[in-house]
matplotlib code that plots the C-alpha trace (Angstrom):
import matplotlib.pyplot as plt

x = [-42.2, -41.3, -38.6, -35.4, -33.0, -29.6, -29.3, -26.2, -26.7, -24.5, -24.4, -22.5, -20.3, -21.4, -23.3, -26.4, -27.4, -30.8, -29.4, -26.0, -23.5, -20.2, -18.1, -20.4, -20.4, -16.6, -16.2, -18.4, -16.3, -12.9, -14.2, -15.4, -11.4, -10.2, -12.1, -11.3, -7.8, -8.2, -10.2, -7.6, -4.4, -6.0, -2.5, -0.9, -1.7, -1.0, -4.7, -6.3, -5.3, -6.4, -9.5, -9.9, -8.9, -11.7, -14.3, -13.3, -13.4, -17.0, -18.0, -16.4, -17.8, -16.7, -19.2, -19.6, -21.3, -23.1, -24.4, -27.7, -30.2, -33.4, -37.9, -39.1, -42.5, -41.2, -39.9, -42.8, -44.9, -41.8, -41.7, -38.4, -36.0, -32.5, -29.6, -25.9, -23.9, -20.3, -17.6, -19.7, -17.2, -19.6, -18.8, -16.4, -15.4, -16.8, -16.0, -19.1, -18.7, -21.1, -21.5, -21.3, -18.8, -16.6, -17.0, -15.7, -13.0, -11.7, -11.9, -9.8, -7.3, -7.2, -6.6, -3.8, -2.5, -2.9, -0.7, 2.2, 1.8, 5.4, 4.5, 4.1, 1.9, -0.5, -0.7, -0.9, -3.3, -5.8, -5.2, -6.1, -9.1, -10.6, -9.3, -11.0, -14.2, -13.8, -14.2, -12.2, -12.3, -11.4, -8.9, -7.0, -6.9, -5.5, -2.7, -2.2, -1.6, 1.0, 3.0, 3.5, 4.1, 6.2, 8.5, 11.8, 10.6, 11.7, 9.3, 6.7, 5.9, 5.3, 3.4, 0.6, 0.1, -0.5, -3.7, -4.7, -3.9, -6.2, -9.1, -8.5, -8.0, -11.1, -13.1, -13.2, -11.1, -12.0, -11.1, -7.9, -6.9, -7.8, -5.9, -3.2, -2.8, -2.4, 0.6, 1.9, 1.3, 3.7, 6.3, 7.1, 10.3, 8.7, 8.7, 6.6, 3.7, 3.7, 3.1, 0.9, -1.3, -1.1, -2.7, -5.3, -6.2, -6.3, -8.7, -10.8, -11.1, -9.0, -6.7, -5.4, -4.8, -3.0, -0.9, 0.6, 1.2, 2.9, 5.1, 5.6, 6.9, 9.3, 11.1, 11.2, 12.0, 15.7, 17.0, 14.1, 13.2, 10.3, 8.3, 9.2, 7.9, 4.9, 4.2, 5.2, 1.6, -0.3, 0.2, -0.6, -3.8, -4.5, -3.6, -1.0, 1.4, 4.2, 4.3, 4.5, 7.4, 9.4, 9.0, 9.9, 13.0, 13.9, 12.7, 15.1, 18.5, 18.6, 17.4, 18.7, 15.9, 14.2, 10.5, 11.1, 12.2, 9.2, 6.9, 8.7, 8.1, 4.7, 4.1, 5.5, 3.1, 0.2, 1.7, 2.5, 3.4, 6.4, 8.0, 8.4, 9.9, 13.6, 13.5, 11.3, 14.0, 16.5, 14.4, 14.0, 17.5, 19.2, 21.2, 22.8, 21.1, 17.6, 14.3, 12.6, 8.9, 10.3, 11.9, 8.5, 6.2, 8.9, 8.3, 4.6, 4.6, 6.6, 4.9, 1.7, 3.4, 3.3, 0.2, -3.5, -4.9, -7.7, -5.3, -4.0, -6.6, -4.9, -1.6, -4.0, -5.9, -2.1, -0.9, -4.0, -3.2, 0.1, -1.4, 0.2, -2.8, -1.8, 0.4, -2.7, -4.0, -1.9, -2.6, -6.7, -5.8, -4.6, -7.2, -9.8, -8.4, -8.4, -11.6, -14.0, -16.7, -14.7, -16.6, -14.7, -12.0, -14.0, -15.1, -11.5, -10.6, -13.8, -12.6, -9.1, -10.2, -13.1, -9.8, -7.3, -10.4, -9.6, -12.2, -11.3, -10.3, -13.6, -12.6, -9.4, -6.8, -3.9, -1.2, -0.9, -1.0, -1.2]
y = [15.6, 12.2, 10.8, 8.9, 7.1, 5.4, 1.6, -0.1, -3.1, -6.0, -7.1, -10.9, -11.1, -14.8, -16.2, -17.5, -20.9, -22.7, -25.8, -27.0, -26.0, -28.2, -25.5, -25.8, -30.1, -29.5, -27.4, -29.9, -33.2, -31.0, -30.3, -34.4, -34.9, -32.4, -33.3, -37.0, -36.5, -34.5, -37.2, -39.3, -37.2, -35.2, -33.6, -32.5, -29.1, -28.5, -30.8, -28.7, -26.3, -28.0, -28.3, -24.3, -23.4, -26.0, -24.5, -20.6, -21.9, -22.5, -19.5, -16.4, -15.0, -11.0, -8.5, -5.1, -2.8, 0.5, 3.0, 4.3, 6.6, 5.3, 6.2, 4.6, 5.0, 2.7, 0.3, -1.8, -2.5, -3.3, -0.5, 0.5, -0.2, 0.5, 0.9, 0.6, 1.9, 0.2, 2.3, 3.4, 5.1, 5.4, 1.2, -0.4, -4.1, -6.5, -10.1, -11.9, -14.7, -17.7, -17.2, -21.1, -22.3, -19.0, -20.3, -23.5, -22.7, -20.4, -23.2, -25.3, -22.5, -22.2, -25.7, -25.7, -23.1, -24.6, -27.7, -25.4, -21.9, -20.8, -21.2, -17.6, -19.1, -20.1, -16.9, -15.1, -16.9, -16.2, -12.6, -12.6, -14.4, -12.2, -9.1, -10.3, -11.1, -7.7, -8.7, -5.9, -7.2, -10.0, -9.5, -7.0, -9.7, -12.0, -9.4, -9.0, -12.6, -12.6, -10.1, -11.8, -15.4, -14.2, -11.1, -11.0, -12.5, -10.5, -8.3, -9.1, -5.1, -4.6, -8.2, -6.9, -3.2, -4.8, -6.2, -2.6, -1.0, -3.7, -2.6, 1.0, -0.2, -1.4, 1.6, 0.4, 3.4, 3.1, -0.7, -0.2, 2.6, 0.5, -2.5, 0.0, 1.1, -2.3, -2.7, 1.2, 0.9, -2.6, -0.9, 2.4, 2.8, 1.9, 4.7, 2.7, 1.9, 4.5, 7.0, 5.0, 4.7, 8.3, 8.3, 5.8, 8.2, 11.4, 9.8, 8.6, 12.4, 12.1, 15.0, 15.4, 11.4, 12.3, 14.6, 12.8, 9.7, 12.1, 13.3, 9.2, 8.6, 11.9, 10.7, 7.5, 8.6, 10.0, 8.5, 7.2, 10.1, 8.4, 8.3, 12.0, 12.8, 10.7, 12.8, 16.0, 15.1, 13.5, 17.0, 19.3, 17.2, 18.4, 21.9, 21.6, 23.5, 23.8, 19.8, 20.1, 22.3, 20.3, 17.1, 18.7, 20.0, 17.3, 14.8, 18.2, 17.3, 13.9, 14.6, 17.6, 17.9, 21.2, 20.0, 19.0, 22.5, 24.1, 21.9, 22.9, 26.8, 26.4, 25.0, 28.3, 30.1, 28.6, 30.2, 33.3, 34.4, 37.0, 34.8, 32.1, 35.0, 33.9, 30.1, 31.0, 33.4, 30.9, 28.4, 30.7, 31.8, 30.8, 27.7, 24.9, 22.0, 23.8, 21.9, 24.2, 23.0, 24.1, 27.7, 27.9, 27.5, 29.3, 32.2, 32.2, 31.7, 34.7, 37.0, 36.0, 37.3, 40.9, 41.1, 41.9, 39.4, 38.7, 37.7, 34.9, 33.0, 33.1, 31.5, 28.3, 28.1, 27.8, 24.9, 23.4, 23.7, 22.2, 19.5, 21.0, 19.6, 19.4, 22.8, 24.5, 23.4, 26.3, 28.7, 28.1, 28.0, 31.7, 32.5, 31.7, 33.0, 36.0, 36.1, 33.5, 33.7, 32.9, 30.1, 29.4, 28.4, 27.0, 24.5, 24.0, 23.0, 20.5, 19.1, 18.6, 16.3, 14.8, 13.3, 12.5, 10.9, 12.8, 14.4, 18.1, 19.8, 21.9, 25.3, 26.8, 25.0, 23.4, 25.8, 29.1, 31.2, 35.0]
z = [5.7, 5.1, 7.9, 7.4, 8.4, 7.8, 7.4, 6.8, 4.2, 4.4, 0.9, 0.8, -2.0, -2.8, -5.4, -3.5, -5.1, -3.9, -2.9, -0.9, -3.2, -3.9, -1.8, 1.4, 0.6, 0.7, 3.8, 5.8, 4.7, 5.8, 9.4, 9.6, 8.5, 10.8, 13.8, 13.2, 13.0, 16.4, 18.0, 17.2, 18.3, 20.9, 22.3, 18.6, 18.4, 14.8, 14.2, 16.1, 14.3, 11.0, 12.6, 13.4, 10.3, 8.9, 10.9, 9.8, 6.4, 6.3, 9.1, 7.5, 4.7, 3.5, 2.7, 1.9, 4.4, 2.6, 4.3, 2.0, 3.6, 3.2, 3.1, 6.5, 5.1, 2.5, 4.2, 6.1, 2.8, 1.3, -1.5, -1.1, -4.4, -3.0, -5.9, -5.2, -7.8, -8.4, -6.3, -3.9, -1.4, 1.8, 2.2, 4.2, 4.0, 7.1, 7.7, 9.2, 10.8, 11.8, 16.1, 16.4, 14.1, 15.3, 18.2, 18.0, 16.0, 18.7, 21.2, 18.7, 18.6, 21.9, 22.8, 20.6, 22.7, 25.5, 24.3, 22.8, 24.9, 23.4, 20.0, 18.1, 14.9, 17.5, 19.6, 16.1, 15.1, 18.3, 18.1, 14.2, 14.3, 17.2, 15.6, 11.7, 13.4, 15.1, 18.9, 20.3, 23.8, 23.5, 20.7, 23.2, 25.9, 23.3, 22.5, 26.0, 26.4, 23.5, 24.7, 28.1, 26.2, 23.7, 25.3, 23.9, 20.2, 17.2, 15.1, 17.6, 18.2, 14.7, 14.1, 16.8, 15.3, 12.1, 13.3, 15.0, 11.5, 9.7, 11.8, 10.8, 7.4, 7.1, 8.9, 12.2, 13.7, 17.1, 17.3, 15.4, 17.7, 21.3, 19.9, 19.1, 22.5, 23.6, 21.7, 22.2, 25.9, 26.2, 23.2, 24.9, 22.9, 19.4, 17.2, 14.0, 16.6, 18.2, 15.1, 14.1, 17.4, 17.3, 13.7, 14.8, 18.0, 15.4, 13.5, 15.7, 16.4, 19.9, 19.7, 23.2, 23.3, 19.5, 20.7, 24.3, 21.4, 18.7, 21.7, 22.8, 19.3, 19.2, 22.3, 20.4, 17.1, 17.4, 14.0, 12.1, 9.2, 7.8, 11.6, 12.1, 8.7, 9.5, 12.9, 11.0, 9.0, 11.7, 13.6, 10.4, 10.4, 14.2, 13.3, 15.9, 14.2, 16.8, 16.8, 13.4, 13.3, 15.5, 14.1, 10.4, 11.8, 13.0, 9.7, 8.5, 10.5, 9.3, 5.4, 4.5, 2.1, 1.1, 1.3, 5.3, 6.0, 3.9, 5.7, 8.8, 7.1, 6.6, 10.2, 11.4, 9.1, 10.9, 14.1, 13.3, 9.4, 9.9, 11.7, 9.1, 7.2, 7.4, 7.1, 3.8, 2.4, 2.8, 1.0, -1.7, -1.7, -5.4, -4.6, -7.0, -4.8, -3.9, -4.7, -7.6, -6.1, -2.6, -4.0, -5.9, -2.6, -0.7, -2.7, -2.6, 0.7, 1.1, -1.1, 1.2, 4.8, 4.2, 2.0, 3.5, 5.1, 2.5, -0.3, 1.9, 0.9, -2.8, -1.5, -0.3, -3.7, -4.9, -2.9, -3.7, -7.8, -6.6, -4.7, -1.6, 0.5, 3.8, 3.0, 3.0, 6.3, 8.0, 5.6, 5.5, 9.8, 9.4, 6.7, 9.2, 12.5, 10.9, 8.8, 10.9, 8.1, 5.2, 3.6, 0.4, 3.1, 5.8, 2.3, 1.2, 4.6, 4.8, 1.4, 2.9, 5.5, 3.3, 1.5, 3.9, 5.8, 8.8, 11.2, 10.9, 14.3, 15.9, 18.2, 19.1, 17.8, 20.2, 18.6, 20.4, 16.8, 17.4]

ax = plt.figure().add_subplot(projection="3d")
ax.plot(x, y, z, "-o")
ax.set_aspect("equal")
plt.show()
């Protein structure tokens, strides 16, 4: 059997010319500029600066990292034709950086630092560049730093996650999440960055570390509808459905919006159908200001508590014609706590996570559902 194995192809997006292009002529006459100008104003930090951002300019290129599985047989006489069709979804986007020229340009950074330690641009400016060229250590020292240097300053909670949600942006989850915590751990009583460490954590497959965060950002989270409804999904996703109860109920009290209390339905479904039985009649209860999509699913939903377990599996192939995705997480949960070898579900679920890009939960889940 021939053997394989997985290689991950940084393709530069660059046109690749044989000689020094005009660009790279450029780049090399703006860092002599720069670093004359620093020479001859050592203490201003703003050319240092000039002369960082010189150096980044010729050291960073972006490229596309694919991973293609590939013949190892192939591979050491060279035989191996590999094709990338455009889209390709299994890529993620990496910034690659020269080592020496990064280098330098951090020094020049940090220099400037040095001479102005209160000024914000600069300690932003440290924390970006270690977080773009994905040094998580030392990108988490630099936010660290920041914090201290800059307590008190305005926006500067959300300024710092922004660099953590990059990193997940781009695929690097586990980054984005530790550079997260940095900023969660020093912002206690920030709802925004906490729901969102808590997202990173989920991801990254972390439940129990999810969950503590989801329950950091509901002590936070007292008026802000838009982070409850944000932990409401984050929890769904972990098939914790008693978190996701609460934090609909809640989104529910400030919104007064049919959808939060179906979600908060649905949740309850997960747990234990009959007792979702009320909140969904008053959903589907005839009223002047209902939602029709919520007295819709309501009644679906309804029709699905008393029935034999193996039509449940109906009501999920319903949400999903309604593109009621995360909906149908509680729904496939029941489906397959009661019927462990349904596969048809077990695949829904699968696709489910496949699109929110979530790892799907493995073993019992963390609700108590009877």
């Amino acid at each position: 059997m021939v053997s394989e194995f997985r290689l991950l192809i940084a393709i530069t997006l660059l046109l690749l010319l044989p000689a020094v292009t005009a660009a790279e002529q450029n780049e090399d006459e703006a860092i002599a500029a720069a670093r004359a100008a620093v020479n001859a104003k050592p203490d201003d930090p703003d050319l240092h600066m000039n002369l960082a951002q010189a150096l980044i300019g010729k050291a960073r290129r972006v490229g596309r990292v694919v991973d293609a599985t590939l013949d190892s047989k192939a591979i050491a006489p060279g035989q191996q034709t590999i094709r990338l069709p455009l889209g390709v979804k299994n890529s993620k986007i990496e910034v690659i950086y020269d080592p020496d020229l990064f280098e330098d340009a951090l020094r020049e950074v940090r220099e400037a630092i040095r001479l102005a330690p209160m000024r914000k641009d600069l300690r932003f400016s440290e924390s970006y560049l270690l977080t773009d060229a994905g040094d998580i250590e030392r990108a988490s020292a630099a936010i660290r730093r920041a914090i201290e240097s800059l307590e008190g300053e305005p926006g500067l909670a959300s300024t710092l996650a922004s660099y953590g949600s990059e990193r997940v942006k781009r695929g690097d989850v586990q980054g984005g999440a530790i550079l997260l915590g940095v900023v969660a751990t020093a912002f206690p009583g920030n709802a925004s960055v906490q729901v969102e460490h808590a997202s990173a954590l989920a991801r990254d497959g972390k439940g129990e570390e999810a969950r503590t965060a989801l329950d950091r950002t509901g002590e936070a989270a007292s008026v802000d509808l838009d982070v409850h409804r944000k932990r409401a999904l984050i929890a769904l996703l972990l098939q914790d459905f008693s978190r996701a109860g609460d934090a609909f109920r809640k989104a529910y009290a400030l919104s007064r919006q049919d959808p939060d209390r179906l979600g908060a339905a649905a949740a309850t479904f997960g747990l234990d159908p009959s007792t979702a039985q009320f909140a969904l009649e008053e959903l589907a209860a005839p009223a002047s200001s209902a939602d029709p999509g919520a007295v819709e699913i309501a009644k679906a939903f309804m029709r699905a508590v008393p029935a034999p377990r193996e039509q449940r599996y109906d009501l999920a192939k319903f949400l999903m014609t309604k593109r009621q995705h995360l909906l149908a997480i509680p729904v496939l949960h029941r489906v397959l706590l009661e019927q462990p070898g349904h596969s048809q579900a077990s695949g829904m679920l699968d696709g489910i996570y496949r699109v929110m890009d979530y790892p799907r939960p493995r073993g019992p889940s963390a609700s108590k559902a009877k």
